[in-house]
N, C-alpha and C positions, 0 to 999 in steps of 0.2 A: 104764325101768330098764335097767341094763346086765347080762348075764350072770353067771352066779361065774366064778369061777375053773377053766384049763384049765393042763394041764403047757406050754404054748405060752406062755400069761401070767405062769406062774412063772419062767420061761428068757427072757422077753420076744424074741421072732420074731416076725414077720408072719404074720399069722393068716389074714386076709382070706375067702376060700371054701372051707378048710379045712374039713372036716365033725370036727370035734373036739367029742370028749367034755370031762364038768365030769371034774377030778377029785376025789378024797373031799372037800377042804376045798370046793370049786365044790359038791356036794351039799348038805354042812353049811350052807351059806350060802346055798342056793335053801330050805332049811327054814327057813332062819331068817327070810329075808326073806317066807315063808311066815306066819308066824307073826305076824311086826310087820303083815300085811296081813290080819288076821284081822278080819272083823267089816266091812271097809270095803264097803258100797253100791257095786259095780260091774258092771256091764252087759255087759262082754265083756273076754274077754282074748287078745291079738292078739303073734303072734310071729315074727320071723327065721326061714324053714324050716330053718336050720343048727343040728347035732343040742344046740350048747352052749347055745343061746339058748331052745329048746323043753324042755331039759330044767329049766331055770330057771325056764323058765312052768310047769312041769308039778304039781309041789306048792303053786305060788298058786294053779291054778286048779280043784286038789284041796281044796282048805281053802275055796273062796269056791265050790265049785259048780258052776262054769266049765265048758267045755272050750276048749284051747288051740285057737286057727283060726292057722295056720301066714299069714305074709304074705310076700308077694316085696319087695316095698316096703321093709321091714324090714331084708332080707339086708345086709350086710356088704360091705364096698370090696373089689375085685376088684383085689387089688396084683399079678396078673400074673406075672411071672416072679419078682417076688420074695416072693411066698410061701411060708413054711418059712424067710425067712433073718432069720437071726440081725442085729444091729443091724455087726458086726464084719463078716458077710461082705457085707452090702449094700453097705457102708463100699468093700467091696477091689471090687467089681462096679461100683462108680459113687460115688466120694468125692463130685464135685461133686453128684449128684442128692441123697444122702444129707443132705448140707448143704441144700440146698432146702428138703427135706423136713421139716429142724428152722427153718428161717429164714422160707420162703415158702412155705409149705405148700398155699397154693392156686395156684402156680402147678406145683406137682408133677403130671407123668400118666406115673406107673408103666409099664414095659414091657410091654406084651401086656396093659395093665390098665387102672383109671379115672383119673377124678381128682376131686377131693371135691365139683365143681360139681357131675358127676353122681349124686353119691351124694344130695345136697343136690335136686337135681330129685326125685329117685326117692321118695325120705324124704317131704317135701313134698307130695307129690301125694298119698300114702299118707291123711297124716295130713289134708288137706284132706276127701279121702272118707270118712273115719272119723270127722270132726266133722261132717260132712252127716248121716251114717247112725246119728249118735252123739247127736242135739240135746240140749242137758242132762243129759246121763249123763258117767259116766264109766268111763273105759276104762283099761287097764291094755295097755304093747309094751313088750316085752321084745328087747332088738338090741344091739348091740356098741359099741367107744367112741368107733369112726370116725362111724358113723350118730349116736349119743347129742350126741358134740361140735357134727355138721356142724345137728344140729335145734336146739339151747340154739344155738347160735352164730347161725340162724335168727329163735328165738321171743324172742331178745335184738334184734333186730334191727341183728347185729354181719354182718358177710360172710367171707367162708371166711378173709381174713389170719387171725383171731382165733384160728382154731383149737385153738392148744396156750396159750391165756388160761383155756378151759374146759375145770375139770379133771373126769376122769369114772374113777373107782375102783370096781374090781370090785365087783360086785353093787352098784351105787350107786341110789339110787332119788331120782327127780329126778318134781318137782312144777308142772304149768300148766295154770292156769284160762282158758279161751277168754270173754273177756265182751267182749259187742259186737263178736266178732265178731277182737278183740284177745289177743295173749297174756299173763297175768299171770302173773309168776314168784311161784311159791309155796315153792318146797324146791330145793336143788341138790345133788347129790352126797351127800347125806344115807347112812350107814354106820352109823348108832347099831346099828342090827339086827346087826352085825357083832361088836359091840365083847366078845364073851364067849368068842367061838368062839376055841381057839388054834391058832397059825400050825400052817399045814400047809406 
């Protein structure tokens, strides 16, 4: 699943390694998502060591028993110099990259930063040792929308073009069953748990 909500996601900026708190409404909607996740059979809960993704695990893995195990694997694209900017100042920093960014996204690599193949390796790897260590269980990562795109864009078996095809909405809880070893898409983007809370 993807995080709640950050005053970074309400302003839409690049986030990327940003150590950003939820704020109130990113709370409301880790309890809530909390909540819809009550009663579920699960094994472990695994998260982004970055403080908005952990605190989003932090009341599922109060309600289910849990404790959050922080993962590196998980963390978030490292946009580099342009972390903190706004969609308008990237724009004035690099029109043509910016454009990329929305047209070819996988061939974008950020200043001083990554580019979604490795977020894509990293993610990957993660999740490969978590269905070893995981065999018929299931498990519950919590991580942001770059990592959430760049794995559904994976477990689809689409390649990074696809990127802005899959859409991924704050706190969105997104669903895949491993059988044989294959990924079946079970839930995507799923928000219902959201639908009472008012906009913050």
């Amino acid at each position: 699943m993807r995080h709640g909500q950050t005053e970074w996601n309400r302003v839409e900026r690049f986030r990327g390694r940003a150590d950003l708190a939820l704020d109130e409404t990113g709370r409301r909607q880790a309890e809530a998502a909390a909540l819809r996740l009550k009663g579920e059979q699960v094994a472990a809960i695994y998260s982004s060591p970055l403080k908005r993704a952990l605190q989003t695990a932090e009341p599922i893995a109060k309600q289910l028993k849990l404790a959050v195990q922080p993962l590196e694997g998980l963390i978030d694209i490292d946009f580099g110099s342009w972390q903190g900017l706004s969609s308008e100042e990237a724009t004035g920093q690099d029109s043509q990259l910016f454009q990329m960014w929305l047209e070819r996204p996988h061939l974008v690599h950020f200043p001083k930063g990554e580019r979604l193949e490795i977020v894509r390796q990293r993610v990957l790897g993660a999740v490969d040792e978590l269905a070893a260590r995981h065999k018929d269980q299931t498990v519950i990562l919590v991580s942001h929308t770059v990592v959430c795109r760049v794995l559904m864009c994976a477990m689809l078996g689409l390649d990074d073009s696809h990127f802005w095809q899959v859409r991924q909405d704050v706190n969105a809880i997104n669903i895949f069953e491993l059988r044989d070893g294959a990924p079946l898409v079970m839930l995507v983007n799923d928000t219902c748990h959201l639908k009472n809370l008012a906009a913050g």
